[in-house]
C-alpha positions in Angstrom: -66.0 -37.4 27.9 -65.2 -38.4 31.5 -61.5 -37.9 33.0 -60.2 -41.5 32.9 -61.3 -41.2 29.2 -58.7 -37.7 28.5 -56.0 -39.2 30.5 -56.0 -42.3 27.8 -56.1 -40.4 25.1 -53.9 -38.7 26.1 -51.4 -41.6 26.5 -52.0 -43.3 23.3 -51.6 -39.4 21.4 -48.1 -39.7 23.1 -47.1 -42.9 22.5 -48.0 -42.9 18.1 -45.9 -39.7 18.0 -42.9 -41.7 20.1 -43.6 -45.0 17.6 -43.2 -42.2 14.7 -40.2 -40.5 15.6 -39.0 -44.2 16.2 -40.0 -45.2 12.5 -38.3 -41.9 10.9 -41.3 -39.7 10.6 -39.3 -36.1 10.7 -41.7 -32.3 9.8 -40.1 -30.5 7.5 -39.6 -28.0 10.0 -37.2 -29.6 11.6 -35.2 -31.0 7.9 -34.7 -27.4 7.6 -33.3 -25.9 10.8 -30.6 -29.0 10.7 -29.6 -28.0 7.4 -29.0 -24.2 8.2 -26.8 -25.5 11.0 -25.0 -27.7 9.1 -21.9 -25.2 7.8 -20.2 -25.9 4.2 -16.7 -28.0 4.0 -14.5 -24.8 2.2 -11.3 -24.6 0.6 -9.4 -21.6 0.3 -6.3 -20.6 -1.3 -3.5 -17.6 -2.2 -3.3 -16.8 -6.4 -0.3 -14.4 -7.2 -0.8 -13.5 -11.1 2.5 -10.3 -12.4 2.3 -8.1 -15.6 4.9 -6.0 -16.7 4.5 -2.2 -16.9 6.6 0.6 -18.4 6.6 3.5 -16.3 5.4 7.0 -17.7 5.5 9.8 -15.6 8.2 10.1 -11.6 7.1 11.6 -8.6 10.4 13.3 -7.4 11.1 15.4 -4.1 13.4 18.1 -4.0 14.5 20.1 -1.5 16.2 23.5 -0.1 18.4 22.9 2.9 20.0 26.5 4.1 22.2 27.3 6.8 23.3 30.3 9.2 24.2 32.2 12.0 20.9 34.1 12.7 17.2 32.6 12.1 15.7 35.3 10.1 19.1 35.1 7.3 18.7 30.8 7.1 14.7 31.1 6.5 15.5 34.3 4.2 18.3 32.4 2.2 16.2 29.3 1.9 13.2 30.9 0.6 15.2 32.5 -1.9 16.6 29.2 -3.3 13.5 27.6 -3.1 11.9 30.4 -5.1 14.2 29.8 -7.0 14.1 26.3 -7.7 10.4 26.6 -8.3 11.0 29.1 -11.3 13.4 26.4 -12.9 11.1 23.5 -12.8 8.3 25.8 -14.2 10.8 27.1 -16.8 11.5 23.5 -17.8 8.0 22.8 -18.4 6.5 21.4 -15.3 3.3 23.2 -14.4 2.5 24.5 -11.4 -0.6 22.3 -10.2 2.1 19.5 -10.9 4.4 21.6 -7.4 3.4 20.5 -4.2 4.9 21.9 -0.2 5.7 18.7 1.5 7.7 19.9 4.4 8.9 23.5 5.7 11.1 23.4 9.1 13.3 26.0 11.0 15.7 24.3 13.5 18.7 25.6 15.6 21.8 23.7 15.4 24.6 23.5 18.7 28.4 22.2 18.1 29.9 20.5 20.5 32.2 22.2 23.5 35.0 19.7 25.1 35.3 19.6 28.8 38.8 21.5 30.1 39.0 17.9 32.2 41.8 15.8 29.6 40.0 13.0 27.9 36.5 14.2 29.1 33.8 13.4 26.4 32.3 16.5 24.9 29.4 18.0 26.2 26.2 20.0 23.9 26.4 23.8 24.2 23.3 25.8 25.5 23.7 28.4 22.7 23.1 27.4 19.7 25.4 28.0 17.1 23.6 28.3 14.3 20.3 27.3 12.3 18.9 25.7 9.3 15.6 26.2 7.4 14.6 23.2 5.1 11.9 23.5 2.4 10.6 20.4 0.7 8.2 19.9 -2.6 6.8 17.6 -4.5 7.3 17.0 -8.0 4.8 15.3 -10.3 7.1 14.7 -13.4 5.1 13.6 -16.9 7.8 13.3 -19.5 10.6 10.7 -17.9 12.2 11.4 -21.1 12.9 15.2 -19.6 13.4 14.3 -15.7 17.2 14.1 -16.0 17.7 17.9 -17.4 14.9 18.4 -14.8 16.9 17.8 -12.0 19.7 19.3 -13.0 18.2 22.3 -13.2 16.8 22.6 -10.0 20.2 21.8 -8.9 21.5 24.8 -10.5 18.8 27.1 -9.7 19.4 26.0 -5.8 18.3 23.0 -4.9 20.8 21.0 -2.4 18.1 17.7 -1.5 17.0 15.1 -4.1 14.9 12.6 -1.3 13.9 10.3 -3.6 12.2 9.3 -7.1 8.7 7.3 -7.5 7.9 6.1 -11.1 4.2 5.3 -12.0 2.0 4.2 -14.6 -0.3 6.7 -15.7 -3.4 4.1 -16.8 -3.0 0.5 -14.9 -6.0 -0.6 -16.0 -4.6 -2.8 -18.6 -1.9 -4.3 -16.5 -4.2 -4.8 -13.6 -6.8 -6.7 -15.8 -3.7 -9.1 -16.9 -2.5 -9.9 -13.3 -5.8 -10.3 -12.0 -6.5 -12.7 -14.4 -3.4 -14.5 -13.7 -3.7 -14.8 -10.0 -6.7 -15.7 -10.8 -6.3 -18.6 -12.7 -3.1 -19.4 -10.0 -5.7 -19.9 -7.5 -7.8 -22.1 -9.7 -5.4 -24.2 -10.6 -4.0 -24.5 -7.0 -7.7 -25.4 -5.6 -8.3 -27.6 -8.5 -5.0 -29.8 -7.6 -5.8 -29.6 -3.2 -9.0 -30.7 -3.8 -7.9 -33.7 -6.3 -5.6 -34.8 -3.7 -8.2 -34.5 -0.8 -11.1 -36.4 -2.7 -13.0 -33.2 -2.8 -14.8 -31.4 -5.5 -14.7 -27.7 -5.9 -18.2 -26.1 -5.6 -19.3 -22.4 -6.1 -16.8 -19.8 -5.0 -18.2 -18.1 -1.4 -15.3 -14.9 -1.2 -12.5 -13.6 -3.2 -10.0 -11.1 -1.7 -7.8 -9.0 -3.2 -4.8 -7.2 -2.7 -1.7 -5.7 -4.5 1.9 -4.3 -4.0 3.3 -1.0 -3.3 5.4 0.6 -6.0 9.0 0.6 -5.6 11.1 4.1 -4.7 14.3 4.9 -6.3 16.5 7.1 -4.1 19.6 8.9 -5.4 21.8 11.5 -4.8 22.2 15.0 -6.3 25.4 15.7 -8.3 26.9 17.9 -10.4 28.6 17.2 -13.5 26.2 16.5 -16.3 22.7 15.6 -16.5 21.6 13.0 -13.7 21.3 9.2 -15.7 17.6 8.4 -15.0 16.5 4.7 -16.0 12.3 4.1 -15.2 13.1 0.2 -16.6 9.8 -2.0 -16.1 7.7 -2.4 -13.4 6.3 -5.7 -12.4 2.4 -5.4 -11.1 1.2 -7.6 -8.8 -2.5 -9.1 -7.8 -3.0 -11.1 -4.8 -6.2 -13.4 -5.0 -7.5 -15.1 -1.5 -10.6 -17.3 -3.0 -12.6 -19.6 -1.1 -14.4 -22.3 -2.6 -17.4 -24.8 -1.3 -16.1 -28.5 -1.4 -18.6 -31.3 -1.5 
């Protein structure tokens, strides 16, 4: 075949596969790569779904705070309340793997020495004038039923700190499974309406995400005079769905 015969060729190869691309001849090859780059319309919502729990067990801390002139006689005095302390939770039934150190500290405390200048503001003394040793545990508490007579004996026994009081729920499992299904049909029902309103139709669901809230403290204050009133109530559990839909 001579030269002048390639070079046409050539041309008339070229100009059928312009004149196709012209008339809509597309390869597969190329229907597939724009459809991989082509992303999904999605729609995604918040579902908030609630079931009520009755707490059964307290997570409690309680604490030794002692006081005095010399280091060695604060430590020594607070380790004897908090021994103590210890020996009356255990005597009132908790066990020991259910006793757990949060916190020991050994501070020095100053008072405040006025200026001989009148109306001077006071300045901090050098010396300190004292210390305090602080012991802290925590107390995993099973029977609610018993926590009040439980705190008052540690009270007794020594015990000058009550921090604060957590109640739980031994086996969520139940509770969980009813607000998840909740939040879950919240966010249905919320993607079902936005997507009425937008013309759109829900498709397959691409992620879900979920999340829950923190359980609620109860703080109160140590007191004598009777057994401290302790009231667990109910406990509302919360699920929090983020689901994302296709829309078509």
């Amino acid at each position: 075949m001579s030269r002048l015969q390639q070079t046409s060729r050539v041309k008339v190869l070229a100009l059928i596969t312009v004149l196709c691309l012209l008339a809509g001849c597309v390869s597969p090859s190329v229907q597939a790569q724009t459809s991989e780059d082509t992303s999904p319309s999605t729609l995604s919502v918040w579902g908030s779904g609630q079931a009520a729990t009755t707490p059964d067990r307290a997570v409690v801390t309680i604490g030794v705070e002692s006081s005095a002139l010399q280091a060695s006689a604060a430590l020594s005095q607070n380790n004897k309340q908090m021994l103590a302390t210890i020996a009356a939770l255990q005597k009132a039934g908790v066990p020991e793997n259910d006793i757990q150190t949060q916190a020991v500290q050994l501070y020095s405390r100053y008072d405040p020495v006025p200026l001989p200048q009148s109306g001077a503001a006071p300045s901090a003394s050098t010396e300190p004038s004292g210390y305090t040793a602080l012991n802290t545990v925590q107390v995993m508490v099973r029977d609610i039923s018993a926590l009040g007579a439980l705190l008052d004996a540690a009270v007794e026994a020594g015990s000058t700190r009550i921090d604060g009081i957590r109640f739980e729920v031994s086996d969520p499992a139940v509770a969980r499974r009813q607000a998840r299904e909740a939040a879950w049909q919240d966010a249905q029902d919320k993607a079902q309406q936005l997507a009425a309103l937008s013309g759109l139709q829900l498709g397959h669901v691409i992620q879900i995400q979920e999340t829950d809230s923190p359980p609620v403290d109860v703080t109160i204050q140590a007191a004598a005079g009777g057994p401290v009133p302790i009231a667990p109530g109910t406990q509302n559990l919360q699920i929090n769905l983020n689901v994302t839909w296709q829309v078509r």
